[in-house]
Structures are given as C-alpha cells and as structure tokens.
N, C-alpha and C positions, 0 to 999 in steps of 0.2 A: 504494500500500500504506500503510495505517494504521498510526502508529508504537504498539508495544504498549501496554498499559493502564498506568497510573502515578498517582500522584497530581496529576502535572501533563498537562493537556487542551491542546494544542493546538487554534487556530481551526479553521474548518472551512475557510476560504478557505486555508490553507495543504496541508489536507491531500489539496484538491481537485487544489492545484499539486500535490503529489509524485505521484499518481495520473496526472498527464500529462506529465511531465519525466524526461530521464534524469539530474537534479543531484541529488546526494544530498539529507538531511535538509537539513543545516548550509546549503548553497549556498540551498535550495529558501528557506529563511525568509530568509536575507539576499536574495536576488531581491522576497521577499513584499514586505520592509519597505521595500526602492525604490520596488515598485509603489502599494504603500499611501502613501506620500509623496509621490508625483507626484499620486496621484489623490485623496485626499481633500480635503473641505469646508477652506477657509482655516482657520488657524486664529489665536486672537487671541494678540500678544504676553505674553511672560509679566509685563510692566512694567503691561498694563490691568485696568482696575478688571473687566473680566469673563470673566480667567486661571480663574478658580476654574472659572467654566461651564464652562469650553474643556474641562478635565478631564477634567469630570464626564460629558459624553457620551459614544454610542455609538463616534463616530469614534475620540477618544483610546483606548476601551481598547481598538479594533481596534490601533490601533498602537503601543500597551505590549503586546500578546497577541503581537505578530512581534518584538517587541525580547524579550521571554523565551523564546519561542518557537526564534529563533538562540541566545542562550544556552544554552539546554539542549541544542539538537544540538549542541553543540561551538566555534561563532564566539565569538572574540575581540570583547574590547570595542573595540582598535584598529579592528578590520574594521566592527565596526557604525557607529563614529565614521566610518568612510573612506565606508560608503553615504549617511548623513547630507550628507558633503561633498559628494560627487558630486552628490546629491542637491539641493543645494542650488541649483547652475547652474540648472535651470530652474522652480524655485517660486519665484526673487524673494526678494531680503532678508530682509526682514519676515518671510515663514513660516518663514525657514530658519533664522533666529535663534530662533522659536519655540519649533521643534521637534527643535533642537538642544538646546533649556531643557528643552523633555517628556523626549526620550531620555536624557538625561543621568541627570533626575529617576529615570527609570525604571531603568538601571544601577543608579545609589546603592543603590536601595532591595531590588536584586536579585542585589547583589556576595555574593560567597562561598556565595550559594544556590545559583545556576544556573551560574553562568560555571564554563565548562572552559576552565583556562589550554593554549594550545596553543604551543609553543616550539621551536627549532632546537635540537636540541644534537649534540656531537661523540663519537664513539664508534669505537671499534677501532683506536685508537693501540699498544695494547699487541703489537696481532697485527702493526701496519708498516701495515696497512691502514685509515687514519683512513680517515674518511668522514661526512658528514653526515647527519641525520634528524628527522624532525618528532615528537615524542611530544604526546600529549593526556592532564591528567590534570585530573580533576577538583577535584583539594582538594590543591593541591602545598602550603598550607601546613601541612596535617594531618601531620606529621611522626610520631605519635605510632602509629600503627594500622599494620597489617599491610596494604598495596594488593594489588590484584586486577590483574595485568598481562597483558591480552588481546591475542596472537599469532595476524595473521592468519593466511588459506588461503594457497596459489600463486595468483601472476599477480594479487590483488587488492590492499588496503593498509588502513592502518586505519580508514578511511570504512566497509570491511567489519561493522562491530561499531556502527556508530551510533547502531540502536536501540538493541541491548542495552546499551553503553556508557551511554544516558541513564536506563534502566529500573534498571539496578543504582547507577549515581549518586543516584539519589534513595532510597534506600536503603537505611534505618537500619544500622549496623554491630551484627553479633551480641555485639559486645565488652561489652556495657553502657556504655560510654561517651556512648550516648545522642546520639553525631556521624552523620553521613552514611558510605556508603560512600566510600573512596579506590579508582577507577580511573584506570588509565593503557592507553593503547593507543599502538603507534608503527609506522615502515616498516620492515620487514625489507628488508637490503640488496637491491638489486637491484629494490626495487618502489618505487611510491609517489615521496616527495618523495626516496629514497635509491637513485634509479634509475638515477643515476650512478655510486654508490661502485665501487670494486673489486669485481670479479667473486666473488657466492660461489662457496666452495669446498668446503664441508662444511656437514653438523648441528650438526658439532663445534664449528665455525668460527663458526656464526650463532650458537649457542649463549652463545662469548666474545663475542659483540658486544652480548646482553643481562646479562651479566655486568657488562659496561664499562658499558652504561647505567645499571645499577640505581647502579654505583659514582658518577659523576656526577651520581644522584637524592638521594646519601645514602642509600640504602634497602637498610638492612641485609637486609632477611629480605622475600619476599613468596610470595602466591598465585599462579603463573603459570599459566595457563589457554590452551592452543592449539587450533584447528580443522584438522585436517587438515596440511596445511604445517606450519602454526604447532605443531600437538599433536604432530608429528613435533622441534620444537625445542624443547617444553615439555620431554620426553624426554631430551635429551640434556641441557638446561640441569638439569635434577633431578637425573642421574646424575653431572656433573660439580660442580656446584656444590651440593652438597644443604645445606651452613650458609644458605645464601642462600633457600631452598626452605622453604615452612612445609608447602605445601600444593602439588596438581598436577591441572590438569583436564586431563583428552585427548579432544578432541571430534571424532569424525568423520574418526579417525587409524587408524594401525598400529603395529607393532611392526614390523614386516618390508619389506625393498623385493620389487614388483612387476618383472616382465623389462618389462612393457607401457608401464613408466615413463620409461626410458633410451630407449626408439621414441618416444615422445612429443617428445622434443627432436630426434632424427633425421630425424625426419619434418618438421618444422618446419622445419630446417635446410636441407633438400635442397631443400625447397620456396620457402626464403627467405622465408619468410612465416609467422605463428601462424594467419592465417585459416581455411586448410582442415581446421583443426582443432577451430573455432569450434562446429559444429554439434552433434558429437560433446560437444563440453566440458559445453554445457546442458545437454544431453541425460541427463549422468550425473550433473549439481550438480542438477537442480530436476526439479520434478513436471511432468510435460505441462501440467497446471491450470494452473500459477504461467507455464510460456513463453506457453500460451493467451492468458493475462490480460495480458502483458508487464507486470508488476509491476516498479517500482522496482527490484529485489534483482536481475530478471534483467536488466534495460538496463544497473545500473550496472555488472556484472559481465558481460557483454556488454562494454562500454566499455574493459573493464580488458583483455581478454582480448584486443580491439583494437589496444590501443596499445603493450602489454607488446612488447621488443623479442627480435627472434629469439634472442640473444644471453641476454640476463636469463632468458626464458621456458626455455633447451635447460640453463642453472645451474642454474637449480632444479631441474628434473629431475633432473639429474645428481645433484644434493644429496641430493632424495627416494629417489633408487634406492640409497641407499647406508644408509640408516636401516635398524638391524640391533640393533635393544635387548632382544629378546624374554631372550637366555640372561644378559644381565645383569642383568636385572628378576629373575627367578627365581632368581641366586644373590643376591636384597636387595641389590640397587645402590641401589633406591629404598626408604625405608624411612618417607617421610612417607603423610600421607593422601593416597587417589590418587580423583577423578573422574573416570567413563568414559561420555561419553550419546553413544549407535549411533544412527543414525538407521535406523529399517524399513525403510525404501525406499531407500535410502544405494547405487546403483549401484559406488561406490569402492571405499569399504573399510565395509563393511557387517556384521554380527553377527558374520559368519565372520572377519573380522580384530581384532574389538574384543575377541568372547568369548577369543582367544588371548590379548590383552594384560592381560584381568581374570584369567584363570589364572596367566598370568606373575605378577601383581601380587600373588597370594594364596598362591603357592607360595615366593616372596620374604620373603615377612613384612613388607608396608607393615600402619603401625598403623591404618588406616582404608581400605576400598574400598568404594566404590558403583558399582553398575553401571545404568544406566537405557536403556530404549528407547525413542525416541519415535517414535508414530507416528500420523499420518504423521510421517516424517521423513527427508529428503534430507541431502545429502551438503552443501550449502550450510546447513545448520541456522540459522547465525545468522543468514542472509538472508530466509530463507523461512517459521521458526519461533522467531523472535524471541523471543517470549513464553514456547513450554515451556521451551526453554534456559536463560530468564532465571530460571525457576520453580526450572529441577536447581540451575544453579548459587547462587541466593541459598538453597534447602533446605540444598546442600552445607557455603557457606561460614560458616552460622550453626551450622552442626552439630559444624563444625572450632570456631569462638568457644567454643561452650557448652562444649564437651567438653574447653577447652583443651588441643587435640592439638597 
C-alpha cells in the first residue's frame, strides 16, 4: 500500500518493499536503507578530491531518499545511526566511514523537517498504576501550537496512524504561524510498547493516563483525535478533562457499549487464544478488496491481533463495553468542537452509532460539529483510507484555527 499523497514522495524501491512486507512504514525504510548500503556502487571517501561526484549521482540520492524516507515515517536519528553501524561490518572501513559522512550530511540538512522525535516516557503514577510508553511527536520542540494527539483502535498501537501521522506532519498549521503541524501518537496501556503496564480498567482510567501524559508533555491544551478504541477515550478524556481539550475527533466510535463486546473477551478466554477470533476481526475492520490484496494495513493489523495477549485483548473489551457517554454529551458534558467521520461500510459501529453520537453532540450544545461519511469507508479508516481521513481531519483542524474556536 502506497503511503498517501504529501508533498514528500517516497522512492519507488521503498514503496515496492511495503507492498510485500508485513513491517510497517518506519521498519520498511530502515530495512531499505540497510539494503541500499550493503548493495550499492562503493562509494569515494569524503576526504577525496572526487566526494563532490560521489554526491552528485544517482546512487547517493537513492540513499538520502531512505534516510528521509525513515525520517518521515517516524525512525529516530539514533536508529538510523545504529543501521549505519551495523551496516558497517560488512562494507569495509573505507565505505563505512563514507557513508556514515553522507548520512550524517543528510540528517543535518533534514533535522526539524522530517524527524519524529520518538521517546519512553512514564505515565499513571497518579492513578498507583505507573507504567511505561512510547509517544511519537513530530515537533516536540514546537511548544507554542495546539498538537493533534492521535489515539489508536483495540489490539493495535500507534504504528496504527503512520501514514496519517506523516501526511498531517507535513502540514502547514491553520494558526498563521506559518510552522508545520504538531502530532503526537502513543501506546494505550495494555498495547504496543505499554503491553506490560497494569491491567486497564476503565475509559475513565485510560482517559487519566493521557491526562498524565499530556502533563509530562507540558501541553496544556490539545486536539485529541480517536479511532474506534481510541475515539471511545477521546470521549471520556473530553468529558473529564475539557481545560485540556481544545478540540475532539471521534473516528469510527460510539457513544454506547455493545452486549457482543464483553463475548469478545469470553470467547477468547475460554478459548485461551485471540486466534479464533482473527477471521471474524478482518472481516469487520476492512473491505474484502483490501484482505484480497493483503495490503500493508491488513498484515500489520493481522500481526497485532496475533500477538495481543488473551489477557490485554479480554481488558479492553471489558473497557469498551462499559463506554456509556451518549446522556452526558446531550446534557453538554462536551462543549468544544467535536469531529465525527462514519465510515459506509464500517461493519462496527457504522452510521447507526455515529448519527446517535452527532445528535448527542448537537443537542449538548458543542460550539462546532461536523459530521462526514466516507465512502468507501471501513471500520479501520486510518489503515485502509488514509488519505480521506487525513483530508476530514486537516479541513477540521484548520477550521477550529481560522474560527479561533
């Protein structure tokens, strides 16, 4: 699968890898830029009189095109450095000094455009429950702007949002400030690199845990934006925390628990396994087309749905079955701008659960609501329709700017 349209083009030799690979974006260019190291033309040091040539050829910009390339999907300049290294064991000195001099060169010149800082940090101490977690943001040092904080699905993590995370990063902000977008995306407990922490227990609960992160961000006030899962704790985070709240998307969510949600973890339990569940799960996230084609979005979510453990997978559930914000929305619990994109085809929670949530939303009194359909549009939206999503949300969040809502 093709990463949506942007002002930045990835190679084609990259895009050819994510078309046959289950590694996300990020992993697929760091793999690229090992293989493109190992295999290309020597190259001359950077101390000889003919560095300047070395450059200027096709080779060099294949391999500045995979150092921006991991850049923009999310890799660290650490991690590019460590493939460099590695890399080095079998090209021999000489290249490897080289083109430890190119890649560097090529960082320098690419620092604070592309690079997404990705960092450890610590969160839900307040609740007794610390825990660990990876956030990714694109402009930590942007201090000044309102961020866009992207909450994945269940059972996936924030590699979920990769395209979209790079599409809205490059991004102009509606502020007039004339900076890039600020995105942040991280692991909700129980998934991802936070697949250890304490057992969730609530919305409410996950809710305090992006609470404590934003606290540890410095980030007074933000956008927060969920899919499904996530737009199930965009919800709770708005209703409990709304000084912190500027703005709220709900993507491919409810207002209401499901009976068929609490079976979901029972079933899995009794079975001791997430597997037998696996089929059914595609089935309802994607298009026949997209499992046909096994595109990127369905292996990697595939992969997730794999490894998640019976334990984490039967929490969450439990969590989602308890989401219950419909009569709070309608007495104005939420009173910022709200986004709402349904996907058509959305097997989940589909028109019939979203149109309840944009009534709630407008009988409340939020000072902004949009409501969008996209279609096609599944239940996985940001895996599968990357691009319209990226479309609602950057129309949305320029509209919140301009109108200073």
């Amino acid at each position: 699968m093709a990463a949506p349209s942007s002002s930045f083009k990835p190679p084609a030799a990259f895009l050819d890898l994510v078309s046959t690979s289950s590694l996300n974006y990020r992993e697929c260019a760091l793999l690229g830029l090992m293989a493109q190291i190992a295999h290309e033309a020597p190259v001359s040091s950077p101390t000889s009189s003919s560095s300047n040539l070395a450059l200027a050829d096709t080779t060099t910009t294949t391999l500045e095109d995979f150092v921006a390339t991991a850049l923009h999907y999310g890799a660290t300049e650490s991690e590019i450095h460590n493939v460099v290294f590695q890399s080095s064991f079998s090209v021999g000195a000489a290249r490897a000094v080289a083109v430890r001099a190119r890649v560097e060169g090529v960082l320098k010149s690419l620092r604070g455009r592309l690079h997404h800082l990705e960092k450890e940090v610590l969160v839900g101490a307040d609740q007794g429950t610390t825990h660990k977690t990876v956030v990714r943001d694109s402009d930590p040092q942007n201090t000044q702007a309102v961020p866009i904080v992207l909450i994945h699905a269940l059972a996936l993590d924030r590699r979920m949002w990769d395209a979209v995370f790079a599409s809205l990063a490059a991004s102009k902000a509606g502020d007039g400030s004339g900076g890039q977008l600020r995105v942040i995306s991280y692991d909700l407990r129980g998934h991802g690199y936070a697949a250890h922490a304490p057992s969730a227990q609530s919305l409410t609960q996950l809710a305090a845990d992006l609470q404590s992160l934003l606290d540890k961000l410095r980030i007074p006030k933000a956008d927060v934006y969920g899919q499904s899962y996530g737009g199930a704790v965009a919800q709770y985070f708005a209703l409990n925390y709304p000084q912190s709240t500027r703005s709220v998307g709900l993507i491919t969510t409810a207002g209401e628990g499901q009976p068929s949600w609490v079976t979901r973890a029972t079933r899995a339990e009794e079975a001791g396994s997430v597997s037998p569940l696996l089929p059914e799960t595609m089935i309802r996230w994607f298009t026949p087309e997209a499992i046909a084609r096994n595109e990127w979005g369905v292996r990697y979510a595939r992969s997730c749905v794999e490894r998640i453990s019976v334990k984490d997978w039967g929490d969450a559930w439990r969590c989602m079955s308890g989401l219950d914000t419909l009569d709070r929305l309608e007495s104005g619990g939420i009173k910022c701008p709200v986004l709402l994109v349904c996907g058509v085809q959305d097997l989940s929670t589909g028109p019939k659960w979203m149109t309840r949530l944009k009534e709630a939303c407008e009988k409340g009194g939020c000072t902004l609501v949009v409501y969008k359909e996209v279609d096609p549009g599944v239940h996985m939206m940001a895996l599968e329709q990357g691009e319209a999503l990226t479309k609602e949300i950057l129309e949305f969040r320029q509209r919140v700017d301009s109108e200073g809502l």
